[in-house]
N, C-alpha and C positions, 0 to 999 in steps of 0.2 A: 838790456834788450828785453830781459824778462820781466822787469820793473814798468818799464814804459809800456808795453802791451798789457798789464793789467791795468795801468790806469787809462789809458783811452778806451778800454776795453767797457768801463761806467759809465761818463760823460764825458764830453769834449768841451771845450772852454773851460774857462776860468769857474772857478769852484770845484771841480771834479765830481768825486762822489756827493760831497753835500747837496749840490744841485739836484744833482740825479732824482736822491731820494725824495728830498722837497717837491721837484714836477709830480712825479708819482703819485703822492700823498692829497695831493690840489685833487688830480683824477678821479682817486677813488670818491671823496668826499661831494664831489660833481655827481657822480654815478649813485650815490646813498640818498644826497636831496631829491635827484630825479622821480628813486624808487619813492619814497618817500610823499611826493608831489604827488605821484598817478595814483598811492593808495587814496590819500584823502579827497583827491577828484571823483576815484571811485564810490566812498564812501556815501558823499556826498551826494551823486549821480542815484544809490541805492537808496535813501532817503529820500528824498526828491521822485523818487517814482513809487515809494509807501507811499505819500501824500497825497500822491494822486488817486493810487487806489481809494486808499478810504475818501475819500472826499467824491468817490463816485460811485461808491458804497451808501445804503440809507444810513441816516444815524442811528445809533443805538444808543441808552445809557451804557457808560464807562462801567465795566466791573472794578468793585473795590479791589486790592491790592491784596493778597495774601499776606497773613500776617506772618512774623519770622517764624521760622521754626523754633522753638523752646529748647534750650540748655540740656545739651545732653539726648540732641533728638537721634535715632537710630533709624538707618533704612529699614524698609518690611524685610526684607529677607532676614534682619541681624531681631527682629523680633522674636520673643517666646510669644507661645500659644495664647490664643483671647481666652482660656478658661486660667492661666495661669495669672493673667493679668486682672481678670475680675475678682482673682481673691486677693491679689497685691492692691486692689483700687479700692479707697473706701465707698461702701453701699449709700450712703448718704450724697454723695455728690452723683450718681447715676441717674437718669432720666427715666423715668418710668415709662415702661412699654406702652404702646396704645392699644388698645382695646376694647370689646362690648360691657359696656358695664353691665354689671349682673346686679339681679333683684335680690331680695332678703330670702326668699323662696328657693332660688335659684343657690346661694350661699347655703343656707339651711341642707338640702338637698345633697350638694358637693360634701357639706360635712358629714353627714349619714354615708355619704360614700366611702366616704375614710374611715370611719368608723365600722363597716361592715365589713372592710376588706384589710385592714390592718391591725397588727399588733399594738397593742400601748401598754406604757408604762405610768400609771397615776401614782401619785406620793399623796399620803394620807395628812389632813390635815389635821390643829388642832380639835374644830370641832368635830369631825368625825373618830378621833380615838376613843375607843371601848364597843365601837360598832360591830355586830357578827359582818363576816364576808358577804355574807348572800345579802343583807340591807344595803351594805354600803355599796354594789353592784345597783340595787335597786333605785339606791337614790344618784347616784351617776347616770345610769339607762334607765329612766321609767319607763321607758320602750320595750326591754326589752323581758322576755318570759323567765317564769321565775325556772319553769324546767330546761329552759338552757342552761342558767344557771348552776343548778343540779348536774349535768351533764357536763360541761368543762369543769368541775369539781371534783367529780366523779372519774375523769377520765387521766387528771394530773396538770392538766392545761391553766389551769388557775392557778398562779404563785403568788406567795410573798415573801420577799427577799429572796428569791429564787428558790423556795423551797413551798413542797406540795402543801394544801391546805383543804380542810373540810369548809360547808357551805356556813357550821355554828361556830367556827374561829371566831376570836375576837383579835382586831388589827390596835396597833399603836400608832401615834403620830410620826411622822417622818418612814415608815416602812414601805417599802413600793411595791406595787402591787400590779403585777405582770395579768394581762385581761388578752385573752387571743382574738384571733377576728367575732364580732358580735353578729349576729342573725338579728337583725329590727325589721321591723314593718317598714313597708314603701312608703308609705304618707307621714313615717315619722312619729309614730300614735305607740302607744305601747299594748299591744292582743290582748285582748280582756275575753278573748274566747266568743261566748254568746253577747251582742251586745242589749243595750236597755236602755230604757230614757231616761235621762238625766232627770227629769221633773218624778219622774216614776222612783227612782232610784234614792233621789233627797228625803223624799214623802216617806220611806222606808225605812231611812237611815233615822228619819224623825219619830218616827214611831217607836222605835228602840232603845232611843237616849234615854241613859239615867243621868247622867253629868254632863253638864256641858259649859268652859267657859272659853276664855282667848287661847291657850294650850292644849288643853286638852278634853279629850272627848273618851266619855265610857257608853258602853251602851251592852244592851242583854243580847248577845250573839244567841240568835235558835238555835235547837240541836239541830244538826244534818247538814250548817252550812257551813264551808268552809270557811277558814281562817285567809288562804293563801291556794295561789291556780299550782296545779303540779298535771299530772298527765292525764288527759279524762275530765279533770275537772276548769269546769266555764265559770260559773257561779262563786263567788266571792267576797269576803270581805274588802280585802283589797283591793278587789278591782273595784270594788264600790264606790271607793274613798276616793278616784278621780272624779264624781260626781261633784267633790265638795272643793276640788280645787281650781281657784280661777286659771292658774298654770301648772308648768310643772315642777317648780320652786317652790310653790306654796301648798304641796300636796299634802293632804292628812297623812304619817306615818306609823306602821304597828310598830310597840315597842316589847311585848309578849304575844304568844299564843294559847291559842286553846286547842284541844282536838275537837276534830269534826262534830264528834257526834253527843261533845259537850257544852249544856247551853253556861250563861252567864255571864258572868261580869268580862270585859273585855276593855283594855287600854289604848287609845290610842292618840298617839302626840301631833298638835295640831301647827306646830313650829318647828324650826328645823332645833332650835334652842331646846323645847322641849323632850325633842327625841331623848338629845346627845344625855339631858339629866336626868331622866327617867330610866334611860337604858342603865346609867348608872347607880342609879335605885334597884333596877332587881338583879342587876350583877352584884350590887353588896347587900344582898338579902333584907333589904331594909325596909321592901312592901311586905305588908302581911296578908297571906290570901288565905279565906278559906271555902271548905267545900263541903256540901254537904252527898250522903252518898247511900244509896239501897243495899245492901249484900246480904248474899244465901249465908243462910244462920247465924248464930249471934255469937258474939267472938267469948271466949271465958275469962280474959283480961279485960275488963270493960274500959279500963283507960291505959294506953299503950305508948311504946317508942319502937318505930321500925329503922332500923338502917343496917342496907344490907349495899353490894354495889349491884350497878345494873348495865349491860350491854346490849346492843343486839345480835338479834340470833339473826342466823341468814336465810334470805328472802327464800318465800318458795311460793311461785305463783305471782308476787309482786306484796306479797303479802307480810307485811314487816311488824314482828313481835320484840318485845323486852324478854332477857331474863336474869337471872340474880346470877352474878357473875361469882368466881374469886379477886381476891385484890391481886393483882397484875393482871390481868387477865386484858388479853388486848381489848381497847373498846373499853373497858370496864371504867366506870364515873363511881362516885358514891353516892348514895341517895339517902335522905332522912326525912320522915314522917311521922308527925303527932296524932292521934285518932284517939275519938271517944266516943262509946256508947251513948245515944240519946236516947232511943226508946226500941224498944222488940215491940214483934208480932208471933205470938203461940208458938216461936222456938227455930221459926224458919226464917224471917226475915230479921236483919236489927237497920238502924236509920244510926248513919255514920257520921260525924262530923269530923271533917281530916284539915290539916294542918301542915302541907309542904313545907320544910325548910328549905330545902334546893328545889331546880327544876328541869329535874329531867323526863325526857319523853318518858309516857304512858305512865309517870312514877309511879301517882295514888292507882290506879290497873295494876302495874302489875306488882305493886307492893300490900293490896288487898289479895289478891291470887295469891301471894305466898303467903300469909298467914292462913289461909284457906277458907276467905270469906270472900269469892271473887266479886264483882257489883254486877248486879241484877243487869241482865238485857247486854254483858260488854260479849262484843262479836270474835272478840278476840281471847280472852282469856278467861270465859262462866261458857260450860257447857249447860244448855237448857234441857237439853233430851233428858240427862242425866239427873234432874233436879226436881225436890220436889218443891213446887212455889206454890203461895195461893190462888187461885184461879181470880183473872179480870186485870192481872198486871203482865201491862202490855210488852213486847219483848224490843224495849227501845233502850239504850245505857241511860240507867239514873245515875246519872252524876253531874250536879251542878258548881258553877263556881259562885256560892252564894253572896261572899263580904270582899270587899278588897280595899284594906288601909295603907297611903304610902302619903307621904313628906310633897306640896306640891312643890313643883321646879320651880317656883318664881321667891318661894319662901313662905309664901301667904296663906298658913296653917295649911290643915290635914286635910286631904279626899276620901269620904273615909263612904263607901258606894255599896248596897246593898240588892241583890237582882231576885224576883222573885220565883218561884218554883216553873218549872212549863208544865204544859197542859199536858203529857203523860205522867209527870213525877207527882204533878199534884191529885190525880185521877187517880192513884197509888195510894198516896197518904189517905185521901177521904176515906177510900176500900180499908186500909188498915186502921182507922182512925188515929194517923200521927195529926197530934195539934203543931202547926208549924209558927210558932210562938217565939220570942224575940231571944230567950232561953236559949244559953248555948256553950256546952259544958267546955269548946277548945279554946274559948276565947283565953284564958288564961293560962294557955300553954306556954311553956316556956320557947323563946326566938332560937336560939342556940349561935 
């Protein structure tokens, strides 16, 4: 009984269960095609009504197709930062920004800008090694004042190789050379102080030459004018020498000085080649200069050897002296001077002819001061009030730089340059009766 109610309880007739399940199975697969039917009518139906739109739509051209996304593409959000990516991306494949192009003026301009308001670090190259600080400042910024120079000097702000430097250092190749924000002029010109005309200026500079070829240029500096601008002073040899350069590349350059208020022979290199081998000429004492010099009384060693050291004392008033130092003495340099009697006057005057072997500030000054024959008319170390001199000799420094021999830079024999007396020293001699005669007792002094 309980046999028989479970099987009629599936299917009736013949097959029983296997029937059963077979009808069933037919059903469902009935019900699947159906669904199946109505999606792709609909699909179809969805199609069929885009078509119509566009087609009652204007045409357009077709947009191209997005191309794949590239291997390894990442959503924005799975992005790192766009600054992190411009340093993972090579600069060579980026597109350059657009923008106003700029003039030469307008570039020139931006660069002064940087240069006004920023730090830099220059590395000295070969031909600049043996240069003092303060030149090689000068031929980097012609622009810029030689008393600023001075002043970041003075103050610690000027390095090399991170360590403090005077404005008379001399720099090495490869050393770097820490320069702080620079002060230049607006238009980019380097301050000449007073300016002057260029045709005025050359006519002047022509008047003066004693030598002159492709390198290098000598010429009789007057007394009273400066070598170099410092504070107060406009007036110039150096600023002159922009006169004679087409640019600023090709500027005449000093490779020595004179003091102000001493006339003479005067060096300056007309290439940048010439600098660098001239500068290395009287850094290895191998020019020979000499001088010729007036001083109160007449020494009782007629031919001499001075060397003593020399520093300076501290400024008072702005007013800056030598004096004979000890050795260590901070500051203290050593100095050596040849000097010989050429001729006296009645026991108060004698006519000096000196002989620098180094060259340091105010040497032959105040290394006649210390033997106590100061030079006639020096504002700084011959008191007048106190002296007795012969009347008609004007109170101006007689001291000229009368000869100047040195090896030229290119090799092409010697410059061997000769300046004549100025119109007070020589105004002196007449009154004394010095013959100033080609006679000259230091030329044979020993070089050391």
């Amino acid at each position: 009984m309980t046999r028989g109610t479970r099987t009629g309880g599936r299917a009736p007739g013949k097959g029983g269960a296997k029937g059963g399940a077979a009808g069933g199975g037919r059903d469902r697969r009935g019900r699947g095609e159906d669904r199946d039917a109505r999606k792709e009518q609909g699909r179809k139906t969805a199609l069929g009504r885009a078509a119509a739109v566009r087609s009652a739509k204007p045409a357009y051209r077709e947009e191209p197709r997005r191309a794949a996304k590239p291997t390894g593409y990442r959503p924005r959000e799975d992005r790192p930062q766009r600054a992190a990516e411009a340093e993972r991306e090579p600069q060579g494949h980026r597109l350059p920004e657009e923008g106003p192009i700029r003039t030469k003026r307008e570039a020139g301009a931006e660069a002064s800008e940087t240069i006004a308001t920023g730090v830099q670090t220059l590395v000295v190259t070969e031909d600049e090694a043996g240069m003092r600080v303060d030149r090689f400042l000068i031929a980097r910024f012609p622009q810029l004042p030689f008393s600023h120079i001075q002043r970041i000097a003075r103050k610690g702000e000027l390095r090399v190789d991170m360590k403090r430097v005077d404005t008379n250092d001399r720099i090495e190749a490869g050393q770097k050379v820490r320069v702080p924000p620079l002060k230049l002029s607006a238009d980019g010109q380097r301050p000449r102080g007073q300016q002057f005309k260029e045709g005025d200026v050359r006519a002047f500079l022509k008047s003066i030459t004693l030598y002159e070829d492709a390198d290098v240029l000598v010429i009789d500096k007057p007394a009273g004018l400066a070598v170099q601008g410092g504070s107060g002073t406009t007036r110039h040899v150096d600023g002159m020498l922009m006169a004679l350069a087409e640019d600023e590349t090709t500027r005449p350059r000093l490779v020595h000085r004179l003091d102000k208020d001493t006339a003479g022979c005067l060096v300056i290199a007309k290439t940048r080649f010439a600098a660098s081998t001239l500068a290395k000429t009287f850094r290895s004492r191998t020019a020979r200069k000499i001088y010729w010099a007036l001083v109160y009384l007449v020494p009782r060693v007629k031919q001499g050897r001075i060397s003593t050291y020399l520093a300076r004392e501290a400024q008072v008033d702005g007013d800056s002296r030598m004096k004979v130092a000890a050795h260590g003495d901070e500051g203290a340099q050593h100095a050596v001077t040849y000097y010989a009697t050429v001729e006296t006057a009645a026991q108060k005057v004698a006519w000096l002819s000196m002989k620098p072997v180094t060259g340091r500030t105010h040497q032959l000054r105040a290394h006649a001061a210390h033997i106590g024959h100061p030079i006639i008319g020096d504002p700084k170390y011959f008191d007048r009030h106190n002296a007795e001199i012969p009347g008609g000799i004007q109170n101006r420094l007689h001291l000229l730089a009368r000869r100047i021999v040195l090896p030229h830079p290119r090799g092409q024999g010697v410059i061997d340059v000769t300046a004549p007396l100025p119109d007070h020293m020589k105004q002196s001699w007449n009154l004394l009766g010095f013959d100033a005669s080609p006679y000259d007792p230091i030329v044979e002094a020993p070089d050391e």
